[in-house]
ROVEXGU-392722 format. One record per atom (N, C-alpha, C): residue in one letter; atom name; x, y, z. Coordinates in Angstrom, 1 decimal. Layout:
N
{site "A" "CA" {X Y Z}}
...
//
This chain:
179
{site "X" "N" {76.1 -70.2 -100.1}}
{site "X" "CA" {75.1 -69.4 -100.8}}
{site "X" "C" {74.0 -70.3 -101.2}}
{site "X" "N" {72.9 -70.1 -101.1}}
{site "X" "CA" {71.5 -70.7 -101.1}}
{site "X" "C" {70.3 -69.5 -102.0}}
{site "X" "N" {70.2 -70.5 -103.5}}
{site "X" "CA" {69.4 -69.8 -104.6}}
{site "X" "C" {68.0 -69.2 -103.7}}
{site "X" "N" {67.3 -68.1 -103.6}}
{site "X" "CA" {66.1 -67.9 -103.1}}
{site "X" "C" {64.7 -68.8 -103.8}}
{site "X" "N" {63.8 -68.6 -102.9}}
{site "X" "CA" {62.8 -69.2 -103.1}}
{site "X" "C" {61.9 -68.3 -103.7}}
{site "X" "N" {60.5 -68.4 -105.1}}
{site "X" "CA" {60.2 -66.8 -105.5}}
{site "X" "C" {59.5 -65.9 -104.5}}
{site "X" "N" {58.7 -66.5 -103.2}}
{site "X" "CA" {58.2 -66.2 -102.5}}
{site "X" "C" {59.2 -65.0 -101.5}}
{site "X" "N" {60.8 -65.7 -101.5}}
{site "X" "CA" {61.3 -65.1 -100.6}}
{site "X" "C" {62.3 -63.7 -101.7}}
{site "X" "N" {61.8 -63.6 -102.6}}
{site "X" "CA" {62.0 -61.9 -103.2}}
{site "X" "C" {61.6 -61.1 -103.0}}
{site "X" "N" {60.0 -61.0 -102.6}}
{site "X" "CA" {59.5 -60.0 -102.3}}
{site "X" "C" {58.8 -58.8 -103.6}}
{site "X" "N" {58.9 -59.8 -104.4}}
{site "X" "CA" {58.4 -59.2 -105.8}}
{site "X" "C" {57.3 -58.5 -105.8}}
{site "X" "N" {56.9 -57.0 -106.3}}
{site "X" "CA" {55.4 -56.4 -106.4}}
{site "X" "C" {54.6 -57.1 -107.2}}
{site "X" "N" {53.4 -57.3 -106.6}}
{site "X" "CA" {51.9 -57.4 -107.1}}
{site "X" "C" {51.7 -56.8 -108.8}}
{site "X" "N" {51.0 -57.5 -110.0}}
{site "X" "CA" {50.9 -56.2 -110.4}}
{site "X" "C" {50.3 -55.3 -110.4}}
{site "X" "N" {49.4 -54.8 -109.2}}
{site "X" "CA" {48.8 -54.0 -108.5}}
{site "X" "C" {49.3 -52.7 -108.4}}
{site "X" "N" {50.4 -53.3 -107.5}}
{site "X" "CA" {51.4 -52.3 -106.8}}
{site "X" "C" {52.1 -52.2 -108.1}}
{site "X" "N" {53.0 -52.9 -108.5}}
{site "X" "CA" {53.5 -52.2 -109.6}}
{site "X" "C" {52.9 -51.1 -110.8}}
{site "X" "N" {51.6 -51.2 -111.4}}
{site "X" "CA" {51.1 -50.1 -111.8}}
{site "X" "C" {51.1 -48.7 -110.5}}
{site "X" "N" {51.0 -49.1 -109.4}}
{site "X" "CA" {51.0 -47.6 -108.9}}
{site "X" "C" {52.7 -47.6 -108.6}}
{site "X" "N" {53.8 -48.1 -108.8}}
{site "X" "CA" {55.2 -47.7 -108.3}}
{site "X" "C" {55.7 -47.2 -108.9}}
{site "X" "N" {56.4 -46.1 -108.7}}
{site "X" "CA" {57.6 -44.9 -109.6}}
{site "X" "C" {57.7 -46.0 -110.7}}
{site "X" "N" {58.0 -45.0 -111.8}}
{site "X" "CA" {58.9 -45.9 -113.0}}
{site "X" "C" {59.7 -45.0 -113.6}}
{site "X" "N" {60.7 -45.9 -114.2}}
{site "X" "CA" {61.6 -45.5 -115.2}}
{site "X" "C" {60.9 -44.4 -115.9}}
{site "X" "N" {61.4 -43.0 -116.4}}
{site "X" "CA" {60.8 -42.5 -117.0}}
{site "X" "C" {61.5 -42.6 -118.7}}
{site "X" "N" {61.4 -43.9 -119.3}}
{site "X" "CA" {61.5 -44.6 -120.5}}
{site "X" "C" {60.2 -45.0 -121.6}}
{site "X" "N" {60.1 -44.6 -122.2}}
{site "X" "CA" {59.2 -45.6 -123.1}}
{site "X" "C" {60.0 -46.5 -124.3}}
{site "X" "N" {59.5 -47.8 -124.3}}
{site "X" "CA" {60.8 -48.7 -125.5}}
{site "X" "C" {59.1 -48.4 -126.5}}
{site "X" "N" {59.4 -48.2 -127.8}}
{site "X" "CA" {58.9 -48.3 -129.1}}
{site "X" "C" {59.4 -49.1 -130.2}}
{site "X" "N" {58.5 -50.0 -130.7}}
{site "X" "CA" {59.2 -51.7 -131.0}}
{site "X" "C" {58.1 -51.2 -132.6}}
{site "X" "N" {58.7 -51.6 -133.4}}
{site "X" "CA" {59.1 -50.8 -134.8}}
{site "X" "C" {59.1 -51.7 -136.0}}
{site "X" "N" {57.5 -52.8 -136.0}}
{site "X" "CA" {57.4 -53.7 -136.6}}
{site "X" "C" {58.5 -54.9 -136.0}}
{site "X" "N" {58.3 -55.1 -135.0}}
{site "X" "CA" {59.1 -56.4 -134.7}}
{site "X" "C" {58.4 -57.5 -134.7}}
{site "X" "N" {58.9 -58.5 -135.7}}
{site "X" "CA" {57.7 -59.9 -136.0}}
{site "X" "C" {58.0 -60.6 -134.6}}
{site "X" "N" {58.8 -61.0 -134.4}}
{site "X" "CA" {59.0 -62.2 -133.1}}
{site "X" "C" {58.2 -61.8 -132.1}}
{site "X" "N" {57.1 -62.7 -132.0}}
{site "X" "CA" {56.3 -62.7 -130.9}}
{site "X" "C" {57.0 -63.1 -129.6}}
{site "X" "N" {58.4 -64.4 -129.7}}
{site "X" "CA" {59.2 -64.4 -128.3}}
{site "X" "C" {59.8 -63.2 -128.4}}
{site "X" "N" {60.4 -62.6 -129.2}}
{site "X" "CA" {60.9 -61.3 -128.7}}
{site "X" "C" {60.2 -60.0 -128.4}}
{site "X" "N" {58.6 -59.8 -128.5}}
{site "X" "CA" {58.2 -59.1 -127.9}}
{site "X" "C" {57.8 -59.6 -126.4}}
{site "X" "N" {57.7 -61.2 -126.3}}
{site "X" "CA" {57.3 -61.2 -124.7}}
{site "X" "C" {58.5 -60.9 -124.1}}
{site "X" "N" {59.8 -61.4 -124.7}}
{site "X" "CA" {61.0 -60.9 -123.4}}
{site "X" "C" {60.9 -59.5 -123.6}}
{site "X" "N" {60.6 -59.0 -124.0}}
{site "X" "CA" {60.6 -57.1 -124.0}}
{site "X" "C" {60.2 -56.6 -123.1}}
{site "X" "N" {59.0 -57.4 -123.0}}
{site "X" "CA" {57.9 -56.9 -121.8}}
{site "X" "C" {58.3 -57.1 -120.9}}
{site "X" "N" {59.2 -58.4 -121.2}}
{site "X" "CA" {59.8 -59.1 -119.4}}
{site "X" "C" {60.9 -57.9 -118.8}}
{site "X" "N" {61.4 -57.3 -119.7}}
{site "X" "CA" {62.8 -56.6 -119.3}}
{site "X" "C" {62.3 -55.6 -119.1}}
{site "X" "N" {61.1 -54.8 -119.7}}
{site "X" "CA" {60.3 -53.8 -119.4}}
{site "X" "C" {59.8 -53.5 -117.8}}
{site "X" "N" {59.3 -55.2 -117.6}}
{site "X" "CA" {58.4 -55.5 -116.2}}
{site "X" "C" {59.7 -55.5 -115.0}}
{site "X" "N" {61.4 -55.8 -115.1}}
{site "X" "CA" {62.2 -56.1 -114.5}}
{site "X" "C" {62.7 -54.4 -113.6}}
{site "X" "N" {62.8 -53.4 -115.3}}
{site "X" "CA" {63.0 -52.3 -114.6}}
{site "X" "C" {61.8 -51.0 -114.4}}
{site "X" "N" {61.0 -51.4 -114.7}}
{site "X" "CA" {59.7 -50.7 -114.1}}
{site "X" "C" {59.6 -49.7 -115.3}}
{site "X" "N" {59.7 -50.0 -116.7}}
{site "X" "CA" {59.9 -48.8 -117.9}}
{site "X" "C" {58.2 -48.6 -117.8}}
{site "X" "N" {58.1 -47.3 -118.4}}
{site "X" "CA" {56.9 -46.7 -117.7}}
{site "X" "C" {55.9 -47.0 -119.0}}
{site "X" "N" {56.1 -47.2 -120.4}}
{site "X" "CA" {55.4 -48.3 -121.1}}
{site "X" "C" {56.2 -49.0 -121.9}}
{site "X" "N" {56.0 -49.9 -123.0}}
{site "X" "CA" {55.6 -50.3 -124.1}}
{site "X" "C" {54.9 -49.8 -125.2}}
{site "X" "N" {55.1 -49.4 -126.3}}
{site "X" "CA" {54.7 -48.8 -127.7}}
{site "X" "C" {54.5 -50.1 -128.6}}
{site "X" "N" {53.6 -50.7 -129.1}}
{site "X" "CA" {53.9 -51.7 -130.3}}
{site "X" "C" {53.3 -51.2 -130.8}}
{site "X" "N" {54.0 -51.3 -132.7}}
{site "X" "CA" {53.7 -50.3 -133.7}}
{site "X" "C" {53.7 -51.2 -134.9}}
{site "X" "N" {52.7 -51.2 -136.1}}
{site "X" "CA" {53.1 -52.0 -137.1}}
{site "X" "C" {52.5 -53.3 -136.7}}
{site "X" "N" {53.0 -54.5 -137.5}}
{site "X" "CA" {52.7 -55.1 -137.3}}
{site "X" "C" {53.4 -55.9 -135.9}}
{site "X" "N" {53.9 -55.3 -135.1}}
{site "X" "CA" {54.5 -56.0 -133.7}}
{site "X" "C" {53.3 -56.1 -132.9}}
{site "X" "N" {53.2 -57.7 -132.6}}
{site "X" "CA" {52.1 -58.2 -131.7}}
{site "X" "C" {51.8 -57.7 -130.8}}
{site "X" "N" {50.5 -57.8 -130.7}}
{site "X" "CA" {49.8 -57.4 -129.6}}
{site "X" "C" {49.2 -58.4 -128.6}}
{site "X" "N" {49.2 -58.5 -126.9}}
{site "X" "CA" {48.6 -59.2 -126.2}}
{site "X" "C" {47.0 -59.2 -126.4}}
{site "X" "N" {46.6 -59.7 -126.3}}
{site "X" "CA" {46.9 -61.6 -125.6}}
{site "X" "C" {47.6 -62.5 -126.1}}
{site "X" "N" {48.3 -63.1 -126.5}}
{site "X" "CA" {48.6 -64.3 -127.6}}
{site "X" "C" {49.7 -65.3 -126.9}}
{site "X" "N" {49.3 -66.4 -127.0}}
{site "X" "CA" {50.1 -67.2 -126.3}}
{site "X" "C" {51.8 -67.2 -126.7}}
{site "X" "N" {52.3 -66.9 -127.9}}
{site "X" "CA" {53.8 -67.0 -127.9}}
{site "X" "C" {54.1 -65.7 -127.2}}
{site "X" "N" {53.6 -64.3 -127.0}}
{site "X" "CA" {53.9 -63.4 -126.1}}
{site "X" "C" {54.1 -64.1 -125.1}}
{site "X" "N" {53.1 -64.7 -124.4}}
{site "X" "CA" {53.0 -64.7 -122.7}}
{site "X" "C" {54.2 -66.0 -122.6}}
{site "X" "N" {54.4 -66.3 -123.4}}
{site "X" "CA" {55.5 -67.7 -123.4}}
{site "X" "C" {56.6 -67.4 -122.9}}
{site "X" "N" {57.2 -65.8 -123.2}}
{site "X" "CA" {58.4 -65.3 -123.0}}
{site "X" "C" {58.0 -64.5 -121.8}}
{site "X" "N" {57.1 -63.5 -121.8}}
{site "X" "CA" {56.9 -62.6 -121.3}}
{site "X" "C" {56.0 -62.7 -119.3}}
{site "X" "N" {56.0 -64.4 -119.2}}
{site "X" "CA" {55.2 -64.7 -118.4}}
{site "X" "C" {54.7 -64.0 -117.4}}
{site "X" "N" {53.7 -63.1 -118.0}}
{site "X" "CA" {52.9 -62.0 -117.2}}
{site "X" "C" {53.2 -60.9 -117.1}}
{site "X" "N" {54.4 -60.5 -117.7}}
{site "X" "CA" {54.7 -59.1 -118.0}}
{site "X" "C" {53.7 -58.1 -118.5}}
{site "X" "N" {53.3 -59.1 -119.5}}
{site "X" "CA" {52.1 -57.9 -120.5}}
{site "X" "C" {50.8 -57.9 -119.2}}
{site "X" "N" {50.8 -58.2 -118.6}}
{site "X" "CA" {50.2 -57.8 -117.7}}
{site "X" "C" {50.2 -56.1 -116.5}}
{site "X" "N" {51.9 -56.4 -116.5}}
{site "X" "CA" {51.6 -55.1 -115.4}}
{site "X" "C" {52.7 -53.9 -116.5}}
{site "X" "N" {52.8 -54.2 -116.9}}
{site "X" "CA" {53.4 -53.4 -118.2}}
{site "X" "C" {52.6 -52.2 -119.1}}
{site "X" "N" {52.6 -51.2 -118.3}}
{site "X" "CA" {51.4 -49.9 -119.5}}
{site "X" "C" {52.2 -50.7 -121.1}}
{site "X" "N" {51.2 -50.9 -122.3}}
{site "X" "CA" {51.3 -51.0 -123.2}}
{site "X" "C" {50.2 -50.7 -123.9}}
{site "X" "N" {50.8 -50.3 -125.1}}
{site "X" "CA" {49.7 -49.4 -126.6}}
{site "X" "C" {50.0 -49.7 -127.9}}
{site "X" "N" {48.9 -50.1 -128.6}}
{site "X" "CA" {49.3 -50.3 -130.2}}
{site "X" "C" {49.0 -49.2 -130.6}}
{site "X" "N" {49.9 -49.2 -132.2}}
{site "X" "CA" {49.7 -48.0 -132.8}}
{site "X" "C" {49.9 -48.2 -134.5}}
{site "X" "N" {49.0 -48.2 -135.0}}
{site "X" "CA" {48.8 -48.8 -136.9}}
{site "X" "C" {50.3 -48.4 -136.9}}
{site "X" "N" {51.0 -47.3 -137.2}}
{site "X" "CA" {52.1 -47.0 -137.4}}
{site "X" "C" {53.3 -46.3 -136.3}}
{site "X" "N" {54.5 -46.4 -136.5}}
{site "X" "CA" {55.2 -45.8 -135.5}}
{site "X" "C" {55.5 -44.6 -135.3}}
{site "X" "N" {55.3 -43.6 -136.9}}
{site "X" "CA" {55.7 -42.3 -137.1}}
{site "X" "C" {54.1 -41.7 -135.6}}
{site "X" "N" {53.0 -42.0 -135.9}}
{site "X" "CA" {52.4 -41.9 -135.0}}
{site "X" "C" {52.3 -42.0 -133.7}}
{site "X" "N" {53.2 -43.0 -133.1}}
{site "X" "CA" {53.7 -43.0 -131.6}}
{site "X" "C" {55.0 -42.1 -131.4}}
{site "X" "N" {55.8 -42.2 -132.0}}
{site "X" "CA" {56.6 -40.9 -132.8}}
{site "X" "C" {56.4 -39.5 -132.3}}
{site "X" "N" {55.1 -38.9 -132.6}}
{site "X" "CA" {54.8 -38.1 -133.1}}
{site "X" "C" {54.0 -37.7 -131.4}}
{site "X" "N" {53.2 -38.7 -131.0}}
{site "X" "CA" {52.9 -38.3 -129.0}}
{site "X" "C" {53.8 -37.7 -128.4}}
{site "X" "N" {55.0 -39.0 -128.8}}
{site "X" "CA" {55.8 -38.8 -127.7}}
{site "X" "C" {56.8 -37.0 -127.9}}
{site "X" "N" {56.7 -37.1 -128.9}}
{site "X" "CA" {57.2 -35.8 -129.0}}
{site "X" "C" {56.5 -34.3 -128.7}}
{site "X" "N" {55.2 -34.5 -128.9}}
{site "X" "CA" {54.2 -33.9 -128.5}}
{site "X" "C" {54.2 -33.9 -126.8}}
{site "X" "N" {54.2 -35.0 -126.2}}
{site "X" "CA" {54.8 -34.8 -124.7}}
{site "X" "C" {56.0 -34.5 -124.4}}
{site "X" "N" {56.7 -34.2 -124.9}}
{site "X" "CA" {57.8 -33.7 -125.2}}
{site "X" "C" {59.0 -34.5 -124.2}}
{site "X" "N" {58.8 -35.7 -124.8}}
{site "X" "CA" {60.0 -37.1 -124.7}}
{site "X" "C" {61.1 -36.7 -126.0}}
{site "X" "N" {62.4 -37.2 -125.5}}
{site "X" "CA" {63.6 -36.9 -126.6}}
{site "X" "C" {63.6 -38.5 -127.1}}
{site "X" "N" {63.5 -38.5 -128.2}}
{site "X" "CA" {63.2 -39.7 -129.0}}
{site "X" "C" {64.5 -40.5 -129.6}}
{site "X" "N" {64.8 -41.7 -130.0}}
{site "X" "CA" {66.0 -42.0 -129.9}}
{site "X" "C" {65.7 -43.6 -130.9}}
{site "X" "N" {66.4 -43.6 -131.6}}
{site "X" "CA" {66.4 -44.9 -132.9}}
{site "X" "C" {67.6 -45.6 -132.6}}
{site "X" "N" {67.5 -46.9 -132.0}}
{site "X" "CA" {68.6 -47.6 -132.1}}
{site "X" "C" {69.3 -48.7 -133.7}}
{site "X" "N" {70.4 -47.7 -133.7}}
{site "X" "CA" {70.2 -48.0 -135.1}}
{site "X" "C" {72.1 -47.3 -135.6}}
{site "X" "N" {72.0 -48.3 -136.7}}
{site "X" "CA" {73.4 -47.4 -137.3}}
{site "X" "C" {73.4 -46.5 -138.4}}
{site "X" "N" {73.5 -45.1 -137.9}}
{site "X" "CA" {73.2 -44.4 -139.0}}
{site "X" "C" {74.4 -43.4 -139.1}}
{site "X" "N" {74.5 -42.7 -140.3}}
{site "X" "CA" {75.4 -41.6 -140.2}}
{site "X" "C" {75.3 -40.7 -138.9}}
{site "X" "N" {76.1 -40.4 -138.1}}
{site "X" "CA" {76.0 -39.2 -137.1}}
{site "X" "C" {75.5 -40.4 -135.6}}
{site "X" "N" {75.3 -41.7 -135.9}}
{site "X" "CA" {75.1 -41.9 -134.5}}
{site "X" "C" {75.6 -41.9 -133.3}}
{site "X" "N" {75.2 -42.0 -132.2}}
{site "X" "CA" {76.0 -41.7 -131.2}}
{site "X" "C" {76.4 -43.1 -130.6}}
{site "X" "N" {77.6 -43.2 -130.0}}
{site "X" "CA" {78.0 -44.2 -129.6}}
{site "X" "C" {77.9 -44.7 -128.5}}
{site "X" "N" {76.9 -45.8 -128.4}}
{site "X" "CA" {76.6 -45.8 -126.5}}
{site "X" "C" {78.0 -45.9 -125.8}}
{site "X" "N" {78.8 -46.2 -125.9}}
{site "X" "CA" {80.1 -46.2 -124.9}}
{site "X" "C" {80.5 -44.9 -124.6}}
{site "X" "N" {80.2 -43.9 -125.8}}
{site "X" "CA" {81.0 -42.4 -126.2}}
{site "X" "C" {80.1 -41.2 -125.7}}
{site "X" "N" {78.5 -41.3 -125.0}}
{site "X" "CA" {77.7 -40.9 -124.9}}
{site "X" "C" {76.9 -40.8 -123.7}}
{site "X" "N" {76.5 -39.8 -123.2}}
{site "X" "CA" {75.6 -40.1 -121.9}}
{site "X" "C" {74.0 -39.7 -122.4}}
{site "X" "N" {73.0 -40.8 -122.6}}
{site "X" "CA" {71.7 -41.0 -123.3}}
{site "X" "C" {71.0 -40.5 -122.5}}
{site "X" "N" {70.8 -40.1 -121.0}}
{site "X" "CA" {70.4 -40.0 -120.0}}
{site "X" "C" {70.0 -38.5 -119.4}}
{site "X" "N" {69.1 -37.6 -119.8}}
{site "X" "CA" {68.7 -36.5 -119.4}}
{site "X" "C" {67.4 -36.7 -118.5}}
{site "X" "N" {67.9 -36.0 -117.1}}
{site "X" "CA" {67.2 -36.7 -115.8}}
{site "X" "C" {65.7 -35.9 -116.1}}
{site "X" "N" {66.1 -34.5 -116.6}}
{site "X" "CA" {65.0 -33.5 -116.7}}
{site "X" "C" {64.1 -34.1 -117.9}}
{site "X" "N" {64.5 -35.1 -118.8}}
{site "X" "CA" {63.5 -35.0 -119.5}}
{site "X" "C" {63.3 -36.5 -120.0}}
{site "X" "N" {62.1 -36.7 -120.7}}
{site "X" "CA" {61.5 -38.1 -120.3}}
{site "X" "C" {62.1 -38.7 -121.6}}
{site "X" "N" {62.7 -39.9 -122.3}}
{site "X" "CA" {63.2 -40.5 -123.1}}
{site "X" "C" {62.2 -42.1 -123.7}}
{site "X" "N" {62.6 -41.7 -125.2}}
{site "X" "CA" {61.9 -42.8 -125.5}}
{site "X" "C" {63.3 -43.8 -126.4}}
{site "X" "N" {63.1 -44.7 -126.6}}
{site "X" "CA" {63.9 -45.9 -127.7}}
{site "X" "C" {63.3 -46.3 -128.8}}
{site "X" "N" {63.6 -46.9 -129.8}}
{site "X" "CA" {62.4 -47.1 -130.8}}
{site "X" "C" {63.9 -47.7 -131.2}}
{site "X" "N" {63.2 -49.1 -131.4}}
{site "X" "CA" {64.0 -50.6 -131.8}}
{site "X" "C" {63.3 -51.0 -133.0}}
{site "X" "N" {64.4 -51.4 -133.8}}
{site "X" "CA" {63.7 -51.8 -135.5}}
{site "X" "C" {62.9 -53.5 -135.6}}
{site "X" "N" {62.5 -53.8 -136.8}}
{site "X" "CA" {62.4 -54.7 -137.4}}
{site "X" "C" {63.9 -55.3 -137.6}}
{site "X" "N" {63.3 -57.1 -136.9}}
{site "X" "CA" {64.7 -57.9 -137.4}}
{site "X" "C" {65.7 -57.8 -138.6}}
{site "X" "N" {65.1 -57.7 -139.2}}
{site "X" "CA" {66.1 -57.9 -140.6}}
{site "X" "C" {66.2 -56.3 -141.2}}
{site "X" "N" {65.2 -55.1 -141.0}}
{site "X" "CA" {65.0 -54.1 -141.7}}
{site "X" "C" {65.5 -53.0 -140.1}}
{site "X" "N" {65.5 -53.7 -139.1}}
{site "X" "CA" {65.7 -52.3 -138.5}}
{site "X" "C" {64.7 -51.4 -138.3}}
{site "X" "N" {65.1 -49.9 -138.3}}
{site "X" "CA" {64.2 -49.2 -137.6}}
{site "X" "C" {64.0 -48.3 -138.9}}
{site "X" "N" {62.4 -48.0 -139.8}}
{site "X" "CA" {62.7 -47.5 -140.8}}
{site "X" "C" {62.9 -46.0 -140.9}}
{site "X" "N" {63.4 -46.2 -142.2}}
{site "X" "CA" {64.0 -44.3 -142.4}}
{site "X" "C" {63.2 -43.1 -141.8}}
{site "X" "N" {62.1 -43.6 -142.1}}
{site "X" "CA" {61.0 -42.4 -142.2}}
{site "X" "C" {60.6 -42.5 -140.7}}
{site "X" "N" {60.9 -43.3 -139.5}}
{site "X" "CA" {61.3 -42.9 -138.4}}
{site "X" "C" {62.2 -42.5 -137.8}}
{site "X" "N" {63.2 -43.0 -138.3}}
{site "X" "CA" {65.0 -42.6 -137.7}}
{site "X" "C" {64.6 -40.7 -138.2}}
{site "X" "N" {63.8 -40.3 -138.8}}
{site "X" "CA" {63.5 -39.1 -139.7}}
{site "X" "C" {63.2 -38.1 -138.4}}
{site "X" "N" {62.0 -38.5 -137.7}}
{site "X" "CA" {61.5 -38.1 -136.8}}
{site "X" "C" {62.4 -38.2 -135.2}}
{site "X" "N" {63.5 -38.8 -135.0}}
{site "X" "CA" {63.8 -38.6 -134.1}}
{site "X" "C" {64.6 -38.0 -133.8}}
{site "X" "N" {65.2 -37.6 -132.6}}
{site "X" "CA" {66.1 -36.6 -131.7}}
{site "X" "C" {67.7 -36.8 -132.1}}
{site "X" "N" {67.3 -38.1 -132.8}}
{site "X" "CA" {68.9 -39.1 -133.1}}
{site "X" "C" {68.4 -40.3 -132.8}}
{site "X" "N" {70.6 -41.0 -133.3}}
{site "X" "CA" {70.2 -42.1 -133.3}}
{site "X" "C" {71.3 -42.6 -132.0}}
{site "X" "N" {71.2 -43.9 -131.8}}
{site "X" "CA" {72.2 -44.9 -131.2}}
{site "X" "C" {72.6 -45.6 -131.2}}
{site "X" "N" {73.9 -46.1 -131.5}}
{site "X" "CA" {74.5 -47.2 -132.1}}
{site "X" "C" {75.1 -47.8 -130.9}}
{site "X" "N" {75.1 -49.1 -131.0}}
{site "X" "CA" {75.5 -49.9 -129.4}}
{site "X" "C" {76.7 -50.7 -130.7}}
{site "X" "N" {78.0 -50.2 -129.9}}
{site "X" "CA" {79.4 -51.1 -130.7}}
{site "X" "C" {79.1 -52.9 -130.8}}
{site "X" "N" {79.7 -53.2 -132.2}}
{site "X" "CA" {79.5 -54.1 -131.9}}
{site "X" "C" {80.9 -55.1 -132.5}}
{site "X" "N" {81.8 -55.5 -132.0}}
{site "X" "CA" {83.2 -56.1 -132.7}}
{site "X" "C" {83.5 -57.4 -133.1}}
{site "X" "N" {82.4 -58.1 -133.4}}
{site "X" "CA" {82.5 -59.4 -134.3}}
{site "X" "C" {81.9 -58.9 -135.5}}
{site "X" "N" {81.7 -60.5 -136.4}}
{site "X" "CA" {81.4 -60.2 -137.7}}
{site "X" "C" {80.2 -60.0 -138.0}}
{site "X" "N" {79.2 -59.9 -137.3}}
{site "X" "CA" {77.8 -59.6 -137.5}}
{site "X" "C" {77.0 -58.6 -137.3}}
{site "X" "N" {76.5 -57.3 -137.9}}
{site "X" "CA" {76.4 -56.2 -138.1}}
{site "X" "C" {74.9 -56.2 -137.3}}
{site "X" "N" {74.5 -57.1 -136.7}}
{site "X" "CA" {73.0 -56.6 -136.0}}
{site "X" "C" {73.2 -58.1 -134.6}}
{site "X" "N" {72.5 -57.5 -133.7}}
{site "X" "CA" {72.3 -58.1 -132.8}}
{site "X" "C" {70.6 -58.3 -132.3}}
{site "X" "N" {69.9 -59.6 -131.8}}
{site "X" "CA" {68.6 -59.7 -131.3}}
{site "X" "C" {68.0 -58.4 -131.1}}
{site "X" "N" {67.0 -57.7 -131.1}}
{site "X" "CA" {66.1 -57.0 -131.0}}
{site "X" "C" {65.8 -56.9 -129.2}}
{site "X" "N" {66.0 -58.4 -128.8}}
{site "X" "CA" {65.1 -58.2 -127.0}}
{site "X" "C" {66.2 -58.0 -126.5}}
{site "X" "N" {67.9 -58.4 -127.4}}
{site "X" "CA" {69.0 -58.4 -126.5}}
{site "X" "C" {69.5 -56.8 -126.4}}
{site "X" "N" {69.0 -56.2 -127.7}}
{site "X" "CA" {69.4 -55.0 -128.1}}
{site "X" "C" {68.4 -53.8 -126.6}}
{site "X" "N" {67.7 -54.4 -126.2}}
{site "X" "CA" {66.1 -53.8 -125.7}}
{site "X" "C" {66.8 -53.6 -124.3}}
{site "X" "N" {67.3 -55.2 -124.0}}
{site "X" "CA" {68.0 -55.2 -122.2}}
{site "X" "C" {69.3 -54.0 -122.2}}
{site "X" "N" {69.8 -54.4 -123.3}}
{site "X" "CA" {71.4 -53.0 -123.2}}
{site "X" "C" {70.7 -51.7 -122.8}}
{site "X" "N" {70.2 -51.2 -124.1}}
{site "X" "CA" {69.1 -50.2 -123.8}}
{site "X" "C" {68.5 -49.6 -122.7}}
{site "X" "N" {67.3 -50.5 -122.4}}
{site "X" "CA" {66.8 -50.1 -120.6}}
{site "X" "C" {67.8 -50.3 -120.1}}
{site "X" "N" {68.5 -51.1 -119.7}}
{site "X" "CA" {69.6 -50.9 -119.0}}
{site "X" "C" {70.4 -50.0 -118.5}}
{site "X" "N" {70.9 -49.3 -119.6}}
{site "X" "CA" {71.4 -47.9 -120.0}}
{site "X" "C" {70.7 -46.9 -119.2}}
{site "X" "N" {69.6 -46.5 -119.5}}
{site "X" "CA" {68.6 -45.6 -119.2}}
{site "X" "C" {68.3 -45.7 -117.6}}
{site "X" "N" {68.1 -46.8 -117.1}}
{site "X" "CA" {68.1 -47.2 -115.6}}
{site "X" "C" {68.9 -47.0 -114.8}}
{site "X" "N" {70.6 -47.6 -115.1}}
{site "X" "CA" {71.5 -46.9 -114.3}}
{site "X" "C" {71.3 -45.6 -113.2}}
{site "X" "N" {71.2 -44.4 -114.0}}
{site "X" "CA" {71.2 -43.3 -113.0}}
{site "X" "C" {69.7 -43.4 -112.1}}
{site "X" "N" {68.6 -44.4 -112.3}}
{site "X" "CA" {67.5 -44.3 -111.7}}
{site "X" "C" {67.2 -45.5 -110.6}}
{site "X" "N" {68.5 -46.6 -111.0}}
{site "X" "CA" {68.4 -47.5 -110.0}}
{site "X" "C" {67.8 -47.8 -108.6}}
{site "X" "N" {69.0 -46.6 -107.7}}
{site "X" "CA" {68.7 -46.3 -106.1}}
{site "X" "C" {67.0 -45.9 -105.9}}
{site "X" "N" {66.5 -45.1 -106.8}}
{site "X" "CA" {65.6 -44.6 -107.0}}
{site "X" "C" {63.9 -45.4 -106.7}}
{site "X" "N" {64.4 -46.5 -107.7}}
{site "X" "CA" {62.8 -48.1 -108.2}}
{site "X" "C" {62.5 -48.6 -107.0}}
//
């Protein structure tokens, strides 16, 4: 077996990638400080073709060098939009009539192992919290639900960008064959 060379992937332009089918996903990032953790976002964004990026609050915005540190050119072909607040991005997406989704542990959440998140007919969004605070109330308020990703050691929260890859991930599956 012989590692490829980047040339011999065949990777899209980000040309072409703004015009290629995408995931019909949007991730909504919900005051997240880490500027590395918003560039891998974008990177995992840019990997499965999620059709934008929402940064809300105080979650950075490109240009900024510790973005592109992580994100190395993702925020480039990546549709992305700030938005002073999240209830406001929130509040589009619902208006476009996306089923909205807070990754988060809350009473009544649904259990990604126990659950199929994936309705083909209709377009889905995520909305990932603040490190330490999560995703706040008065958004978990506005959405469709929540989703809780199991977690069986002693620590009750997991990375934000790691939480982001499960997530699209998730969502991708049934759209794989498709990208």
């Amino acid at each position: 077996m012989r590692k490829l060379r980047t040339i011999e992937m065949h990777r899209l332009s980000v040309e072409q990638f703004r015009q290629a089918d995408k995931l019909p996903l949007v991730v909504v990032l919900d005051n997240v400080r880490s500027l590395y953790n918003v560039g891998s976002i974008f990177r995992t964004c840019d990997a499965f073709r999620v059709e934008a990026l929402y940064l809300c609050g105080i979650t950075a915005t490109p240009p900024h060098p510790e973005v592109h540190k992580t994100a190395l050119g993702a925020e480039d072909s990546v549709a992305w939009q700030h938005f002073d607040n999240t209830e406001d991005a929130v509040a589009l997406l619902k208006q476009k009539g996306y089923h909205v989704f807070a990754v988060e542990q809350a009473e009544g959440a649904a259990n990604l192992l126990e659950t199929s998140v994936v309705n083909s007919d209709v377009p889905a969004a995520v909305i990932l919290g603040n490190e330490v605070k999560g995703v706040q109330q008065q958004v978990i308020d506005q959405c469709d639900g929540c989703i809780e990703i199991p977690q069986y050691g002693t620590k009750h929260s997991m990375n934000v960008a790691i939480t982001a890859g499960i997530m699209i991930w998730e969502f991708a599956k049934p759209y794989i064959s498709k990208l």
